[in-house]
C-alpha positions as CSV (number, residue, x, y, z in Angstrom):
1,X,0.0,0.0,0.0
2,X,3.0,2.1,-0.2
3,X,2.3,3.7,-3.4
4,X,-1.2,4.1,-2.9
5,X,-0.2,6.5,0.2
6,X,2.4,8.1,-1.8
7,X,-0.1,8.6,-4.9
8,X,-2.6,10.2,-2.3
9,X,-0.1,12.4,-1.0
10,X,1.1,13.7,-4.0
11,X,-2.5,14.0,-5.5
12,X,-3.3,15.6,-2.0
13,X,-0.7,18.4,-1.9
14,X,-1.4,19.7,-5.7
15,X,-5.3,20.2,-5.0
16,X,-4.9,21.5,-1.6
17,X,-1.1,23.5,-1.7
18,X,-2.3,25.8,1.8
19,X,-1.6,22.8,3.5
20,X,1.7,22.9,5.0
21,X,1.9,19.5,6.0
22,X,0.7,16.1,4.3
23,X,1.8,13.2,5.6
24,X,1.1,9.2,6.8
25,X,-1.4,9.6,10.4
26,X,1.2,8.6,13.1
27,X,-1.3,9.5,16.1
28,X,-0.4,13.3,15.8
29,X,-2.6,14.7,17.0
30,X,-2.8,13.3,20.4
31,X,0.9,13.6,20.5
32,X,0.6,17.2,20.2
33,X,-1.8,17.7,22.5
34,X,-0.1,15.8,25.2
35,X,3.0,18.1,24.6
36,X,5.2,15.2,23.4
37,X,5.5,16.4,19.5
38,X,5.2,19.4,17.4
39,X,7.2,18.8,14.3
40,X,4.7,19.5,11.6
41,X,2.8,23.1,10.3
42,X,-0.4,23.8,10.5
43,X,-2.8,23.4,8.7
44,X,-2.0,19.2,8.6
45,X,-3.6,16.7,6.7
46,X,-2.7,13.2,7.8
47,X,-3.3,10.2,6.1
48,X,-4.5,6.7,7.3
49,X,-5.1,3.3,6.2
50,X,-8.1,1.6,8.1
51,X,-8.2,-1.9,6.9
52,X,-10.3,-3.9,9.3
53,X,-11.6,-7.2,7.3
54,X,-9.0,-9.8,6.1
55,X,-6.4,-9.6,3.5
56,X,-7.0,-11.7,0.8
57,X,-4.7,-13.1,-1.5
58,X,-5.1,-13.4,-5.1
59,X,-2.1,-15.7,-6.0
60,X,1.1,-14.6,-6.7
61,X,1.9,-12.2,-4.3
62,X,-1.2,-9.8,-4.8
63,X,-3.0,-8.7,-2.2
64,X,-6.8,-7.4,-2.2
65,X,-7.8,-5.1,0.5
66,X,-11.8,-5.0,0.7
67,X,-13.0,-2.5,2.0
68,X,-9.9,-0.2,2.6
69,X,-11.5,2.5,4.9
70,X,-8.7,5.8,4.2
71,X,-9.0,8.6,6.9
72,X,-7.7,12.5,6.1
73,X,-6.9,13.6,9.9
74,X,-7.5,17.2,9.0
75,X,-5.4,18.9,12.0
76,X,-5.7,23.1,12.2
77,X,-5.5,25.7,14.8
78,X,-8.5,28.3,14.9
79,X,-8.9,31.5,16.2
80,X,-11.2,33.7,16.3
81,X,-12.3,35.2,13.0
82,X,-12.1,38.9,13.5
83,X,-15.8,39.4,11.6
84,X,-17.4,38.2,14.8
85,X,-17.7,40.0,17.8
86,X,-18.1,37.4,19.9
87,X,-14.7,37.0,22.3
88,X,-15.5,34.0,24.2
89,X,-16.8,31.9,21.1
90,X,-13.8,30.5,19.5
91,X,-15.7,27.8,17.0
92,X,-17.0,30.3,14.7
93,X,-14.2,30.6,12.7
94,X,-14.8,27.7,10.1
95,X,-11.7,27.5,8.1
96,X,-11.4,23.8,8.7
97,X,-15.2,23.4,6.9
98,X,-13.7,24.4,3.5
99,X,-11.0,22.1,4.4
100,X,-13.4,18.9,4.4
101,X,-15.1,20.7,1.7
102,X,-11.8,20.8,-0.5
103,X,-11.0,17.1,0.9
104,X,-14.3,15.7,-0.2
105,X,-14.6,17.4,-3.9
106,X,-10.9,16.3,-4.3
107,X,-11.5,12.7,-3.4
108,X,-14.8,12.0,-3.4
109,X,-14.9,8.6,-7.2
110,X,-10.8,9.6,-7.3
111,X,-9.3,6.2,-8.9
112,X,-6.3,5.3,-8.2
113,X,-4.4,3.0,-9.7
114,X,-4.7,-0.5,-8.3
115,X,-8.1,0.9,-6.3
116,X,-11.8,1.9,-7.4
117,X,-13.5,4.9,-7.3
118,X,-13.4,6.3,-3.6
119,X,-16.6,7.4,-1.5
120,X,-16.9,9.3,1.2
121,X,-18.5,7.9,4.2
122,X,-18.6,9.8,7.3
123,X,-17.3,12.6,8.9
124,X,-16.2,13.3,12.6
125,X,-16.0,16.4,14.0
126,X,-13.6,17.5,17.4
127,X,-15.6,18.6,19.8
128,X,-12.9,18.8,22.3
129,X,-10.3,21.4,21.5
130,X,-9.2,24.5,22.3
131,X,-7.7,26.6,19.6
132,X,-6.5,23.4,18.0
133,X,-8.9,21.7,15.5
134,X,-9.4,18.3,14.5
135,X,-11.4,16.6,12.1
136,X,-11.6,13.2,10.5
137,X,-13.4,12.7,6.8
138,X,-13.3,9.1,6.0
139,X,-13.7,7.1,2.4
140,X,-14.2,3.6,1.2
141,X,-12.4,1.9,-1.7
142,X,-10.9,-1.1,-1.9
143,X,-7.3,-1.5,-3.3
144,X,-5.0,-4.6,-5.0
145,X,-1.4,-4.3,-3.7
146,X,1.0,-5.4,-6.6
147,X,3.8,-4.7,-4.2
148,X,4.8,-7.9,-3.3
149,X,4.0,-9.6,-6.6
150,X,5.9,-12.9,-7.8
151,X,6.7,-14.2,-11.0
152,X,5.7,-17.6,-12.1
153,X,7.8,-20.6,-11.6
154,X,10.6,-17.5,-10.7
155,X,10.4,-15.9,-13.8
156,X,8.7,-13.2,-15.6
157,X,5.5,-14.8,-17.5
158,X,5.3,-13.4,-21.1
159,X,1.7,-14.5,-22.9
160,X,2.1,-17.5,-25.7
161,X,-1.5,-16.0,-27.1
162,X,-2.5,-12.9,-28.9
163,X,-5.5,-10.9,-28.5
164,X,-7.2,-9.2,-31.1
165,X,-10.1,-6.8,-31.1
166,X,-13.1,-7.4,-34.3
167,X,-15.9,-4.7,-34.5
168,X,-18.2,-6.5,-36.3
């Protein structure tokens, strides 16, 4: 699944360039908040792999992952927007909405190569923070590793046949 993170990354950091970070979920969050690691800018968008059914193998090395659950830990600090008025409220600035927005339009039947279309599933909101923000929008796909893909007998298998197309 490598490449399928790196692919997402990549794809990630061209539609969405105002975030500063993009990167593989590591527990961040919860790191940060307990004081034990800040090495990342925000806004943050971290990705992770939920894959909570079985593995199964197609032959050969190849791998199908069914249903491959992919969270984007959207991770932003918030203050308040200076059009409000309102001192003690600090949720109304809703910067991070555009972010799930942005995240959802980007993603939501993306292909990638080796998965199918992804759809977005849920979305969870932080409803304990303080100035720091973080929110969870989760899609489904499902996704063949080729990674660890072996040749036949040891070697590479070349096709003794060849197709041919006929429009009748």
């Amino acid at each position: 699944m490598k490449q399928l993170l790196i692919d997402i990354i990549d794809y990630l950091r061209t539609q969405m360039p105002e975030l500063l970070t993009v990167s593989e979920w590591k527990n961040q969050y919860e790191e940060l908040l307990e004081g034990e690691q800040y090495g990342y800018q925000l806004p943050a968008c971290f990705i992770e792999f939920v894959n909570e059914s079985e593995r199964i193998q197609l032959g050969n090395g190849a791998t199908l992952y069914d249903p491959l659950q992919i969270k984007f830990h959207i991770i932003t600090q918030e203050f308040l927007n200076d059009t409000y008025t309102d001192y003690n409220n600090l949720d109304l600035n809703l910067t991070y909405r555009d972010y799930l927005a942005n995240i959802y339009n980007s993603f939501y039947l993306k292909e990638f190569n080796g998965a199918v279309a992804m759809v977005a599933v849920s979305e969870e909101n932080d409803t304990q923070h303080d100035s720091i923000y973080h929110f969870v929008s989760t899609f489904v796909t499902n996704y063949v590793d080729r990674s660890q893909f072996r040749p036949v007998n040891g070697q590479q298998a070349t096709p003794t046949y060849t197709i041919t197309k006929e429009i009748n």
